[in-house]
MDTraj code that builds the backbone (N, CA, C; nanometers):
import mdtraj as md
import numpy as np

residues = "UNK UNK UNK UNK UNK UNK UNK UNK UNK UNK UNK UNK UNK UNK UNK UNK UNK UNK UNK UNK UNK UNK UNK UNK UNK UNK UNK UNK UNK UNK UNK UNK UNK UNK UNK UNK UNK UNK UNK UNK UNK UNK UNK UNK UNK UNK UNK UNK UNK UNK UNK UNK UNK UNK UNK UNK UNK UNK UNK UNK UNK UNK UNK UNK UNK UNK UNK UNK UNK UNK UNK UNK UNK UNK UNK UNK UNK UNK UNK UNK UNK UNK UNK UNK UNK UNK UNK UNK UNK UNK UNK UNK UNK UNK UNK UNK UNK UNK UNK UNK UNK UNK UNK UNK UNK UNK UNK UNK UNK UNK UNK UNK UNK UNK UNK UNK UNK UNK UNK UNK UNK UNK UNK UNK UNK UNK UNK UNK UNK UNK UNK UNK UNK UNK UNK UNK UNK UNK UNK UNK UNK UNK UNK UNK UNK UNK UNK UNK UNK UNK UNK UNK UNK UNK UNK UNK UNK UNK UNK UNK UNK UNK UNK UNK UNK UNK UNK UNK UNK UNK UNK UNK UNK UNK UNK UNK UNK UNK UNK UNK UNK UNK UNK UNK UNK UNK UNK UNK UNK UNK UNK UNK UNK UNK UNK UNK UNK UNK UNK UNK UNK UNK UNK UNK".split()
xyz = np.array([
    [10.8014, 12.2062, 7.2892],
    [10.7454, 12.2299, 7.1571],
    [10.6017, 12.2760, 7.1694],
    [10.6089, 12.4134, 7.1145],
    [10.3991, 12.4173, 7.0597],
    [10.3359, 12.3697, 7.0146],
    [10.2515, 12.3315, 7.0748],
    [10.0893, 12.2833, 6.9611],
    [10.0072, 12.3854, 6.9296],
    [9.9767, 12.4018, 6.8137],
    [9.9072, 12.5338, 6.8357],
    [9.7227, 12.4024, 6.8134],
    [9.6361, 12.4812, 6.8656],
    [9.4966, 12.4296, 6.8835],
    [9.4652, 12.4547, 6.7530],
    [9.3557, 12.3338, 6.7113],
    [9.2833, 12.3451, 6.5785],
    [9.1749, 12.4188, 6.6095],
    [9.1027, 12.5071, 6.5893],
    [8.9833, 12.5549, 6.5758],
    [8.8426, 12.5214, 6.5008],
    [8.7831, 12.4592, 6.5559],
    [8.6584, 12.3740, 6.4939],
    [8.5851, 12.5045, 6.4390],
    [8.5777, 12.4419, 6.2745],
    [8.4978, 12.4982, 6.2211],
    [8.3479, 12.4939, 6.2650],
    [8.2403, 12.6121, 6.2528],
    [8.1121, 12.6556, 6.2962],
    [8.0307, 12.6155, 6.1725],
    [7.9605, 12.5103, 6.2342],
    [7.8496, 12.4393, 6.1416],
    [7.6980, 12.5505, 6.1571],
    [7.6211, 12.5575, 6.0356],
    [7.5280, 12.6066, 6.0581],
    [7.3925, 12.5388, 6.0044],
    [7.2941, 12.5218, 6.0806],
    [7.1285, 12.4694, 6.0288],
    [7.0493, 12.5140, 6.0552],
    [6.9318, 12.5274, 5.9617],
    [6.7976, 12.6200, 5.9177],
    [6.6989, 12.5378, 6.0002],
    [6.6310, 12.6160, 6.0381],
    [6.5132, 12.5782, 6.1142],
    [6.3684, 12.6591, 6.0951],
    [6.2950, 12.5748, 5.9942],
    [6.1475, 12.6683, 6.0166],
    [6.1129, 12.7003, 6.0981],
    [6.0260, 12.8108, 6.1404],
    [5.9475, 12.8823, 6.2491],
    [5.7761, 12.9129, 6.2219],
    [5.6827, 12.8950, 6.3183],
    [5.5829, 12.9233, 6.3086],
    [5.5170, 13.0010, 6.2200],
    [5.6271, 13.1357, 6.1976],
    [5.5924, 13.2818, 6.1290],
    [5.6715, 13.2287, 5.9659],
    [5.6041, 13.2336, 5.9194],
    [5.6142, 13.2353, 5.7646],
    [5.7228, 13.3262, 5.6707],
    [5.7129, 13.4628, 5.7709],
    [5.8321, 13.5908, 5.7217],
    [5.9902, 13.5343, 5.7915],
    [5.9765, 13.4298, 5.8782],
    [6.0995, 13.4612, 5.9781],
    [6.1487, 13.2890, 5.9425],
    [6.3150, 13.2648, 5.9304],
    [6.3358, 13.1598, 5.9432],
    [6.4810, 13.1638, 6.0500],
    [6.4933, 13.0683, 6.1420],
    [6.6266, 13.0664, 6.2393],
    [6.7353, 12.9692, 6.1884],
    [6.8291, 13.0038, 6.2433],
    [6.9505, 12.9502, 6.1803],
    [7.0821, 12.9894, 6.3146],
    [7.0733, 12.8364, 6.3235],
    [7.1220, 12.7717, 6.4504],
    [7.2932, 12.7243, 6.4732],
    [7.3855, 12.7584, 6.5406],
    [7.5008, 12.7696, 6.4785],
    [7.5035, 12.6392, 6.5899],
    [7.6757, 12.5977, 6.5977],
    [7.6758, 12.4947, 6.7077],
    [7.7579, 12.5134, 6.7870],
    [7.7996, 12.6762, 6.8175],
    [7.8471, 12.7295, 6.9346],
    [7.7708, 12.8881, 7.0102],
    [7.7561, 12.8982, 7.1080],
    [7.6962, 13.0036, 7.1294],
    [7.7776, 13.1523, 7.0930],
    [7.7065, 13.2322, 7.0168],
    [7.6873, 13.3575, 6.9471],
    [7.6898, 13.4710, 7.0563],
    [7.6212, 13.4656, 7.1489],
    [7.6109, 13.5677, 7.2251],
    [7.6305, 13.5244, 7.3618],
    [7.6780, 13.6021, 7.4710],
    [7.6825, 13.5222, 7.6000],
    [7.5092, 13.4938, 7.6638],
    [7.5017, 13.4269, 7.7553],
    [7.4303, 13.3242, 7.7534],
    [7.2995, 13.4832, 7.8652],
    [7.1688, 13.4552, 7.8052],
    [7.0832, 13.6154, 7.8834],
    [7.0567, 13.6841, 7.7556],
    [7.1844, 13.7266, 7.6962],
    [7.1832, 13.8624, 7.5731],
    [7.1215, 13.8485, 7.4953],
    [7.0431, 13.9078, 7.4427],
    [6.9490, 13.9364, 7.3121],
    [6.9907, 14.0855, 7.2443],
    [6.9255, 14.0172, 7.1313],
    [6.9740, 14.1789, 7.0627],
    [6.8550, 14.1715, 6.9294],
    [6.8068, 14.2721, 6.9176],
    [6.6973, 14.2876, 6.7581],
    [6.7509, 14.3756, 6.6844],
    [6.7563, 14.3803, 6.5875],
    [6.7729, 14.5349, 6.5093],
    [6.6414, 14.5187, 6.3369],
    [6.6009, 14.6494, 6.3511],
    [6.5611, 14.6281, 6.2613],
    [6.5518, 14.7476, 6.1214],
    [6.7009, 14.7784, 6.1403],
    [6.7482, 14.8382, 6.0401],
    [6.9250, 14.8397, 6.0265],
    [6.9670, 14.8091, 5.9330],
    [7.1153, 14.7832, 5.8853],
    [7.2039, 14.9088, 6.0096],
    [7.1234, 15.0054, 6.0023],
    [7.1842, 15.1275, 6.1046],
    [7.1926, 15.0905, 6.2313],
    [7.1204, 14.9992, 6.2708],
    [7.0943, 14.9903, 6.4491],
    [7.1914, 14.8495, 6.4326],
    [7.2327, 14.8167, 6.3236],
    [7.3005, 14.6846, 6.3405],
    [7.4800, 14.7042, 6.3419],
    [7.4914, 14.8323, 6.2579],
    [7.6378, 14.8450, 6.2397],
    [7.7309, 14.8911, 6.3418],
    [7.6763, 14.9588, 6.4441],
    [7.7588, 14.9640, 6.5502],
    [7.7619, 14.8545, 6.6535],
    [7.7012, 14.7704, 6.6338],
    [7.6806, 14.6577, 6.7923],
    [7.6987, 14.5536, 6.7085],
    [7.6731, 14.4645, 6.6300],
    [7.6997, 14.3535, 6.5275],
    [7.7321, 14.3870, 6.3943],
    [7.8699, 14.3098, 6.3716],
    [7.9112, 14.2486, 6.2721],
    [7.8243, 14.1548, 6.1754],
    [7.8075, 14.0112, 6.2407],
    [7.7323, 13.9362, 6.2136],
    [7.5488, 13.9899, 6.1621],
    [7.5238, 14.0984, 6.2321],
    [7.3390, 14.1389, 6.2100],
    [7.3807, 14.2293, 6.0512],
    [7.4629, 14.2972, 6.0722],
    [7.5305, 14.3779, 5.9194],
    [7.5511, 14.3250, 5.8556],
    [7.5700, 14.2125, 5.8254],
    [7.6369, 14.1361, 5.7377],
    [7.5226, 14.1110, 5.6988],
    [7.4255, 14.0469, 5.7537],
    [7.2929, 13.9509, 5.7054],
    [7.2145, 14.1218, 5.6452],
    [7.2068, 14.2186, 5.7319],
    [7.1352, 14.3147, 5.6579],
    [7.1696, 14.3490, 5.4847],
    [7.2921, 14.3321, 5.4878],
    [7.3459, 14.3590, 5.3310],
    [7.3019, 14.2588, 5.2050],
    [7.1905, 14.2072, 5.2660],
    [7.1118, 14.0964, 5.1560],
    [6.9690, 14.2173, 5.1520],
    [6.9259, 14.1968, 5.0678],
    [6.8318, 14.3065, 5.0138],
    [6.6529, 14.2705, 5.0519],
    [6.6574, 14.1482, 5.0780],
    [6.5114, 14.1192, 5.1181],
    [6.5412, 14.0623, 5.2756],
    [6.6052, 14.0790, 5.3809],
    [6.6372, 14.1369, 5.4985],
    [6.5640, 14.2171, 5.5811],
    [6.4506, 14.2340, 5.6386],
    [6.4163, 14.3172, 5.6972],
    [6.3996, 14.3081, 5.8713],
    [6.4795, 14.2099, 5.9679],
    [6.4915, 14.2549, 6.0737],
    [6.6162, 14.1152, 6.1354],
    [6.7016, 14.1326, 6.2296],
    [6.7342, 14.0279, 6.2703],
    [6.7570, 14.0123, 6.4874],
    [6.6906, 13.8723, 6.4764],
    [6.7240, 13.8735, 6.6191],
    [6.8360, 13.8149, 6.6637],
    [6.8808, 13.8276, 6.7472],
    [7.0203, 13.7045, 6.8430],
    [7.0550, 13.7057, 6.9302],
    [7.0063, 13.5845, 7.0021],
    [7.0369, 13.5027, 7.1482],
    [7.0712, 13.4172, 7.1414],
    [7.1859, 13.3495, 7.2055],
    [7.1959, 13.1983, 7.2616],
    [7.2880, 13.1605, 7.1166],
    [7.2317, 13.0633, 7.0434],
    [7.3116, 13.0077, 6.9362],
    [7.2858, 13.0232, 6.8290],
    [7.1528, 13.1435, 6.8524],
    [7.0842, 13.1522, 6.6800],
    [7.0736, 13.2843, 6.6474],
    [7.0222, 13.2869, 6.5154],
    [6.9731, 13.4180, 6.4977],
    [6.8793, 13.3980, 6.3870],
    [6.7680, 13.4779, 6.4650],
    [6.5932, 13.4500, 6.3193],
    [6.6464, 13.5946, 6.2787],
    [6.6163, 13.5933, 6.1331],
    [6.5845, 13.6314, 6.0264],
    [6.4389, 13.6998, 5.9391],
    [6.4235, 13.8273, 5.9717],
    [6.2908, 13.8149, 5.8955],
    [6.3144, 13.8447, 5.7801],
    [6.2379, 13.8648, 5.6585],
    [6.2818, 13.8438, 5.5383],
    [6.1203, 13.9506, 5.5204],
    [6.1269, 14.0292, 5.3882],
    [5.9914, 14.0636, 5.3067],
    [5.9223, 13.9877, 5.2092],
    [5.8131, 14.0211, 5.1449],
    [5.7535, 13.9586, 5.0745],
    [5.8063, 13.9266, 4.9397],
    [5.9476, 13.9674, 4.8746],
    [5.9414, 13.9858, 4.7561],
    [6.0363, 13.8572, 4.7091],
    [6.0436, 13.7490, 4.8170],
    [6.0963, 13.6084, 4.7574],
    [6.1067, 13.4994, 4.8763],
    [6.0810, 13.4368, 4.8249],
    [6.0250, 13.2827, 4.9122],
    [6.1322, 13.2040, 4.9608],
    [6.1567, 13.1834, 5.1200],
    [6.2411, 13.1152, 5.1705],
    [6.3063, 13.0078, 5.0584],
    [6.2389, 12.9527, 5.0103],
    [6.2850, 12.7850, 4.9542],
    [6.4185, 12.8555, 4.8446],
    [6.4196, 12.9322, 4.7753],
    [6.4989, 13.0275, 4.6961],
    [6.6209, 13.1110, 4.7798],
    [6.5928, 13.0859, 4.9072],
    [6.7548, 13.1917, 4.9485],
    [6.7886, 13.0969, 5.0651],
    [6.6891, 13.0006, 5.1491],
    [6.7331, 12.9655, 5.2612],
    [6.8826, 12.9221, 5.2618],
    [6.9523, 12.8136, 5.1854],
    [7.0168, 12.7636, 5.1879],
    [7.1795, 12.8718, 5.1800],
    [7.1482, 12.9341, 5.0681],
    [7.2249, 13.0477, 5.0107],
    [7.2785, 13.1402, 5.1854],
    [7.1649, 13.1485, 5.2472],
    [7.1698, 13.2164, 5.3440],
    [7.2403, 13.1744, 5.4675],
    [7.2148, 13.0507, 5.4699],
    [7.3026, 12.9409, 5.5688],
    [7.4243, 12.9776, 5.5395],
    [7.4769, 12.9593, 5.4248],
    [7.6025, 12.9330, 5.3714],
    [7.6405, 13.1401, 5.4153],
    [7.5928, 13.2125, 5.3516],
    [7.6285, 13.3106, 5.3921],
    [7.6470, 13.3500, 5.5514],
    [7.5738, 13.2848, 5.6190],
    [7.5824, 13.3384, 5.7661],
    [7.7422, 13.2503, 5.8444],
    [7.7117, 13.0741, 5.7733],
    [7.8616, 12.9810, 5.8390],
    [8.0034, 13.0483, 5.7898],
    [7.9430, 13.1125, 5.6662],
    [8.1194, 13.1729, 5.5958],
    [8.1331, 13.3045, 5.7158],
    [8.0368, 13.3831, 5.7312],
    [8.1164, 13.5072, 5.8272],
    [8.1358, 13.4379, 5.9637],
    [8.0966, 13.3306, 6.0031],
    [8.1274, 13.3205, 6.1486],
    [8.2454, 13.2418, 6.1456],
    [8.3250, 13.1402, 6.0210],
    [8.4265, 13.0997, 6.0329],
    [8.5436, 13.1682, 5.9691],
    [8.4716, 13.3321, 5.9178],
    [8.5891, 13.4058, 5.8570],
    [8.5847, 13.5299, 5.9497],
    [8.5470, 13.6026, 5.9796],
    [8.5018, 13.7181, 6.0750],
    [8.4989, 13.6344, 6.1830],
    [8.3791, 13.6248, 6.2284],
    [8.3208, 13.5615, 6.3920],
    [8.2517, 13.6320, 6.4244],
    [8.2205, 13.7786, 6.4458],
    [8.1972, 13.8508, 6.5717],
    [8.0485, 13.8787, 6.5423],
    [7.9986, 13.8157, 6.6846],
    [7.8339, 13.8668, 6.6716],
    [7.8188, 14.0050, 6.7420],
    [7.8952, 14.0195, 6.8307],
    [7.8907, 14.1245, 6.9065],
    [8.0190, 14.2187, 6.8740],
    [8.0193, 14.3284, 6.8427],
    [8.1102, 14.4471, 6.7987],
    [8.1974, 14.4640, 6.9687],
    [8.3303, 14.3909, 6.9598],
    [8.4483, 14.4468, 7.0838],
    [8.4045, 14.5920, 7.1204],
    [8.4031, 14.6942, 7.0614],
    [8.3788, 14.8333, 7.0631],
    [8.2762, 14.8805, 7.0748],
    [8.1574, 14.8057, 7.0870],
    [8.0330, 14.8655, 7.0847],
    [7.9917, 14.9212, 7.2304],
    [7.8970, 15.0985, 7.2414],
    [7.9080, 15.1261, 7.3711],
    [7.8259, 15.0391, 7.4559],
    [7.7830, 15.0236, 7.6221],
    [7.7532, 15.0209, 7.6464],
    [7.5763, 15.0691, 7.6346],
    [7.5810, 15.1735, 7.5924],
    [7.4433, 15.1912, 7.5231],
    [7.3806, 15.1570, 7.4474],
    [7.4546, 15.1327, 7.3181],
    [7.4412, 15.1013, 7.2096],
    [7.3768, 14.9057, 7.1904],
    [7.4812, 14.8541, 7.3235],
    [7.4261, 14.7022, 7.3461],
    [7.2972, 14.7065, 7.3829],
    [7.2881, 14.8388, 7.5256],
    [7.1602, 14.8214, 7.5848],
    [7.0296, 14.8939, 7.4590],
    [7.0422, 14.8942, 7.4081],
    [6.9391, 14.9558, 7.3224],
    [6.8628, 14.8209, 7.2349],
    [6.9966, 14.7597, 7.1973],
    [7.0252, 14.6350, 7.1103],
    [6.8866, 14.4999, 7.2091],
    [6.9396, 14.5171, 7.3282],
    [6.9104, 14.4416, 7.3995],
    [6.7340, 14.4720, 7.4924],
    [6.7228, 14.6163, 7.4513],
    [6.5608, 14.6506, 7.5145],
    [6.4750, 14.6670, 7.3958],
    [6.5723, 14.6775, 7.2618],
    [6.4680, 14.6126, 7.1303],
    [6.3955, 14.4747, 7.1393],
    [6.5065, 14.4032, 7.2188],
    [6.5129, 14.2621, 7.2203],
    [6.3535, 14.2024, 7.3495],
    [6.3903, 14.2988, 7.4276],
    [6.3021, 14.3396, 7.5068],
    [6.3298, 14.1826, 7.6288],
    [6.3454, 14.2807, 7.7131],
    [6.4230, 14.1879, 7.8429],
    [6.2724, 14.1491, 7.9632],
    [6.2878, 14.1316, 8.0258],
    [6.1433, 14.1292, 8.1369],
    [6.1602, 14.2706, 8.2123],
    [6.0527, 14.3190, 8.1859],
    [6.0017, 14.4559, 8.3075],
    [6.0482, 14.3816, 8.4665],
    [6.0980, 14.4605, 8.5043],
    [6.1523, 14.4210, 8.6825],
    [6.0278, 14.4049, 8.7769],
    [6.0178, 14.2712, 8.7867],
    [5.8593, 14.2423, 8.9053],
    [5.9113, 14.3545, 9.0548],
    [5.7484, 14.3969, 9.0399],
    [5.7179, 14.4587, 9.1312],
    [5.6247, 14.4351, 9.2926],
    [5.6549, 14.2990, 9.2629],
    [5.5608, 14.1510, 9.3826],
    [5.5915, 14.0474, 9.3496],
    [5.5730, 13.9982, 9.4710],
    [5.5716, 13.8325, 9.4533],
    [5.4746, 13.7720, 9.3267],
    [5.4219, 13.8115, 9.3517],
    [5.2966, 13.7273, 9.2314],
    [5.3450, 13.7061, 9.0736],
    [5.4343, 13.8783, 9.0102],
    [5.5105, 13.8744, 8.9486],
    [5.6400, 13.8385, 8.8965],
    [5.6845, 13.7950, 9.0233],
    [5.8043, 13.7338, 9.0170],
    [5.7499, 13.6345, 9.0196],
    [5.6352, 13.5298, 9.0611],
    [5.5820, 13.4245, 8.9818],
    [5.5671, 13.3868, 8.8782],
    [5.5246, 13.5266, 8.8224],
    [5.4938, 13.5165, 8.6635],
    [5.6366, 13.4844, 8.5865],
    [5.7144, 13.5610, 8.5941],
    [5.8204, 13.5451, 8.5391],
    [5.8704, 13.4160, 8.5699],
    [5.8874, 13.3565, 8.6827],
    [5.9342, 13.2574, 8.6892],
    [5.8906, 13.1640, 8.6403],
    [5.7217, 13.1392, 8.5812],
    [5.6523, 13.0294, 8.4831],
    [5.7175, 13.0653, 8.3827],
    [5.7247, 13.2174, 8.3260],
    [5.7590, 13.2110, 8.1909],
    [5.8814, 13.1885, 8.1814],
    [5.9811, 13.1767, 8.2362],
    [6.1068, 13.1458, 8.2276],
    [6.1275, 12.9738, 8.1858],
    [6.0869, 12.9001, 8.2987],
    [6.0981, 12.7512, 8.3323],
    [6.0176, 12.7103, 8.2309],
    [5.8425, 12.7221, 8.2055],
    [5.7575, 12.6928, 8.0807],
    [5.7505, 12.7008, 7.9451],
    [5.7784, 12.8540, 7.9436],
    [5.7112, 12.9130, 7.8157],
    [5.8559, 12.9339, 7.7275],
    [5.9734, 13.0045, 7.8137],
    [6.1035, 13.0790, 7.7554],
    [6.1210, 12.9946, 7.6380],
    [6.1650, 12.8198, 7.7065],
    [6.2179, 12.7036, 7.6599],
    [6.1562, 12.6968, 7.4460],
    [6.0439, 12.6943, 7.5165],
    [5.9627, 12.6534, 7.4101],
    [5.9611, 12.7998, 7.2453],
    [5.9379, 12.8836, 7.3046],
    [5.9509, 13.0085, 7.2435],
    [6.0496, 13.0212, 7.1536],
    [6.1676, 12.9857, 7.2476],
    [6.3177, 13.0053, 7.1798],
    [6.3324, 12.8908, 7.0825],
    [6.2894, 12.7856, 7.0770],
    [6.2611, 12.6701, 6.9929],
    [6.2271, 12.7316, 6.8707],
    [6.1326, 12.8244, 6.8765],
    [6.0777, 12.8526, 6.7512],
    [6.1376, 13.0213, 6.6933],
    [6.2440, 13.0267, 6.7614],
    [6.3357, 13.1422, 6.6871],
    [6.2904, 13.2834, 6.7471],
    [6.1696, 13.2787, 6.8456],
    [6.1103, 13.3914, 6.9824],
    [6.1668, 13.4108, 7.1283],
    [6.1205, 13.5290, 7.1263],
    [6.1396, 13.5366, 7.2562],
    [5.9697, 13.5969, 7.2979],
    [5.9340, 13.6001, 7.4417],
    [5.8277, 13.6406, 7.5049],
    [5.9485, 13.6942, 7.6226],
    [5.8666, 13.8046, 7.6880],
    [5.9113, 13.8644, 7.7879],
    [5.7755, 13.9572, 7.8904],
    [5.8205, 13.9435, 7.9784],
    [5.6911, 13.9815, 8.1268],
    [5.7120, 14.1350, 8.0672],
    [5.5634, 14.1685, 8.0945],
    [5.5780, 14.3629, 8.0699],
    [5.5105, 14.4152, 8.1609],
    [5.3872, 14.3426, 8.2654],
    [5.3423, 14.4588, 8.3541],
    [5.2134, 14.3580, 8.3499],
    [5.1422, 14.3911, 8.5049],
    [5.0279, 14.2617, 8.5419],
    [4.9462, 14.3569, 8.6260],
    [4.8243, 14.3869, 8.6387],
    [4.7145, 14.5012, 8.6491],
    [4.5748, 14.4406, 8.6405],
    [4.5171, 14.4331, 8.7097],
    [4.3751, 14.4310, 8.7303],
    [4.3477, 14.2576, 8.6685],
    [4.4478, 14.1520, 8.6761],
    [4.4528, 14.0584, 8.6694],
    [4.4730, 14.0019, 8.4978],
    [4.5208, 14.1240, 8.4655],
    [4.5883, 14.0924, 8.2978],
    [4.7207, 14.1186, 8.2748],
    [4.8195, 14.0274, 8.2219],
    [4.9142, 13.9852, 8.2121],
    [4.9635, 14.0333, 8.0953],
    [5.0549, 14.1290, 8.0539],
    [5.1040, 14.2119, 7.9235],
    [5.2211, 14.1047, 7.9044],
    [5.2564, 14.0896, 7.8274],
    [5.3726, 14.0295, 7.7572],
    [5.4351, 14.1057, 7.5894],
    [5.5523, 14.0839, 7.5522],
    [5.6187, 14.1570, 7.4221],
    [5.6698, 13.9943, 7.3865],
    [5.6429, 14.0048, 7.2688],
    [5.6480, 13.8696, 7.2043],
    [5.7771, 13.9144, 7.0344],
    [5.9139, 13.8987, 7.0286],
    [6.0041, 13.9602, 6.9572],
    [6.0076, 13.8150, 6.8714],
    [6.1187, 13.8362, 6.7911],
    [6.2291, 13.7332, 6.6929],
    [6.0736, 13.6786, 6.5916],
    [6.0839, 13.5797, 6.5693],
    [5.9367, 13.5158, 6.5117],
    [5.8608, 13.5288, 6.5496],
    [5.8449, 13.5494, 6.6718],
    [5.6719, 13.5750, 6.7295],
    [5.6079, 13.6824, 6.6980],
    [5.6958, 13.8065, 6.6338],
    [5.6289, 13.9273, 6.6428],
    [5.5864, 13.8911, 6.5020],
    [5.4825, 13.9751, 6.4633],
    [5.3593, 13.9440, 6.3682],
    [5.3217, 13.8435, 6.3480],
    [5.3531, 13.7256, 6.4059],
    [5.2923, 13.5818, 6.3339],
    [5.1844, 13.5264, 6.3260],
    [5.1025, 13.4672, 6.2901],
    [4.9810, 13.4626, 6.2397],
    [4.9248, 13.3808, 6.3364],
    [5.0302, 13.2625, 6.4260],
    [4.9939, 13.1426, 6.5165],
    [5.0496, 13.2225, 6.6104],
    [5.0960, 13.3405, 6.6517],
    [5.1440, 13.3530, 6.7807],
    [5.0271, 13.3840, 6.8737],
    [4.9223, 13.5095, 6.8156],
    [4.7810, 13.4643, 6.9261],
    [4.6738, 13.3817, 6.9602],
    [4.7192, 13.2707, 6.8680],
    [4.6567, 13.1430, 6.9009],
    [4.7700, 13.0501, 7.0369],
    [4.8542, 13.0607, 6.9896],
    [4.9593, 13.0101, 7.1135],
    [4.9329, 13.1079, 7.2311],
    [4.9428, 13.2477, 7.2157],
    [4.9588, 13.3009, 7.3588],
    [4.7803, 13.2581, 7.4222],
    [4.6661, 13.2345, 7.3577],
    [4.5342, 13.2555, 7.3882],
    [4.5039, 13.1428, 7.4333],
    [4.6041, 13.0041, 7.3662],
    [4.5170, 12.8763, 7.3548],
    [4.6483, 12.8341, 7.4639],
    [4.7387, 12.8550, 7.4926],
    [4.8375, 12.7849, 7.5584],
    [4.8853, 12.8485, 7.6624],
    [4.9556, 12.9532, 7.6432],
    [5.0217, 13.0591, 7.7443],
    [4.9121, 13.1422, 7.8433],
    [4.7853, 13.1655, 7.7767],
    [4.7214, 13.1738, 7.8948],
    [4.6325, 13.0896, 7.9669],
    [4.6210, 12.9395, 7.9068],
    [4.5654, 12.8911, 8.0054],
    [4.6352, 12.7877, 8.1153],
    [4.7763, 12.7908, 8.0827],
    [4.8912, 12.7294, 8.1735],
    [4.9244, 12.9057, 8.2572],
    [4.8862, 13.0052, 8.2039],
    [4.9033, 13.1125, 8.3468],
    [4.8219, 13.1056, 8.4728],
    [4.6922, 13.1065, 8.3906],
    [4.5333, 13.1018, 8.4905],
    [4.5739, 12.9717, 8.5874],
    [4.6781, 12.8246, 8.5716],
    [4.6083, 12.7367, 8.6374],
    [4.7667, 12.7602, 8.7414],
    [4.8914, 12.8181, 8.6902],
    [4.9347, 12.8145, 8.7739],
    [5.0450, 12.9488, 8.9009],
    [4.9246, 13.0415, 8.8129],
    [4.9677, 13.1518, 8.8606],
    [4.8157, 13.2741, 8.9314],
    [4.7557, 13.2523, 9.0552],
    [4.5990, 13.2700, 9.0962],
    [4.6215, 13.4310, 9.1038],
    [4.5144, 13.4340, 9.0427],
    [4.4790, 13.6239, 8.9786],
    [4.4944, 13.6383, 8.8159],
    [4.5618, 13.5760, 8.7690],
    [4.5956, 13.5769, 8.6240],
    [4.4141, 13.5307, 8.5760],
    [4.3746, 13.6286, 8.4586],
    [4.2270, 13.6054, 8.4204],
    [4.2769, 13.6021, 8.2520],
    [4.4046, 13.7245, 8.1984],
    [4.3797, 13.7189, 8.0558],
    [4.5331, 13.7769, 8.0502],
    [4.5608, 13.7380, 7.8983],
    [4.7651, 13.7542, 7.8649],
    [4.7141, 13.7953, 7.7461],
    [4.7667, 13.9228, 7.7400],
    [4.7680, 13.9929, 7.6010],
    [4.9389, 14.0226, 7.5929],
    [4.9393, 14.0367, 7.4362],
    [5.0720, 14.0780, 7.3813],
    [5.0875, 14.2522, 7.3950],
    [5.1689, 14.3358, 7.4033],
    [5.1807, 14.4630, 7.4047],
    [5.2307, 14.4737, 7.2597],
    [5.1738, 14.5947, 7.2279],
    [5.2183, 14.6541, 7.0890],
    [5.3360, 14.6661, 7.1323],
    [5.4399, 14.6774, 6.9374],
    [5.5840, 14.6942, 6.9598],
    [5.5729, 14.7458, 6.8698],
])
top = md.Topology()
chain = top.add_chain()
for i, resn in enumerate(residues, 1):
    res = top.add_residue(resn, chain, resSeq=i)
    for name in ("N", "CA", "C"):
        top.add_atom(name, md.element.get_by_symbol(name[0]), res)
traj = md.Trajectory(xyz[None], top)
């Protein structure tokens, strides 16, 4: 005789973020395989590679979405205040993942992911040891913490003892993110990475 398996429904919860425009929303199975990131920040860059990023674009004060791991931040515009849609929005994101599912489009090209995924902005490939240091603090230190708050940071290039980084999901525009990278991220670089003097963010 068959059993057929029950399928646990996908719970979803809101999580403030540092950035005021951006709120995350945390499912309780992983969304994307475990590395992948993806940004889009127009309904167009979302419809061929996500289901799930299209879906959320088709809300009208929507203006970018990220997704890694189990979440996906949300940025939103000025023309209405989290406390007024958050919830609404939860509920909209748990209904497509227990009626649809798909964060990632079966069909989407190979390009089309990687595009998805260098919006997302991955680490520049170390070119020394020293750099592959770097990365490896920011991985073990900084990644952990970042992703907590609905970000990502990623290594971009290290020169004359300054440290570039791309700061995506909530971190990008946020008002506390160059107080974190100035007051925290670079002075846990300087003590444990020797040559590191200053960590700036790279324009995006």
């Amino acid at each position: 005789m068959q059993t057929s398996e029950k399928v646990q429904p996908v719970s979803v919860h809101t999580e403030a973020t540092p950035n005021p425009a951006t709120m995350r929303f945390v499912a309780d199975r992983q969304l994307v395989p475990e590395g992948r990131m993806m940004e889009f920040a127009t309904p167009e860059e979302a419809e061929a590679v996500s289901p799930l990023a299209a879906h959320v674009f088709n809300l009208p004060f929507v203006t970018g979405v990220f997704v890694s791991g189990n979440f996906l931040t949300v940025t939103k515009n000025d023309s209405i205040e989290w406390d007024m849609v958050q919830l609404e929005l939860r509920e909209y994101i748990q209904e497509f993942l227990n009626t649809d599912g798909r964060a990632v489009q079966a069909d989407a090209s190979a390009r089309q992911l990687a595009d998805a995924n260098e919006r997302a902005v991955s680490h520049a490939k170390p070119a020394s040891p020293v750099e592959e240091q770097i990365i490896s603090v920011l991985d073990e230190y900084v990644t952990p913490a970042v992703a907590g708050d609905g970000g990502h940071i990623a290594f971009k290039s290290f020169k004359d003892g300054i440290l570039s980084v791309s700061l995506r999901g909530s971190c990008s525009g946020c008002p506390s993110s160059m107080v974190t990278l100035k007051g925290g991220i670079e002075n846990l670089m300087r003590q444990m990475v020797p040559g590191v003097r200053e960590v700036v963010a790279e324009e995006v």
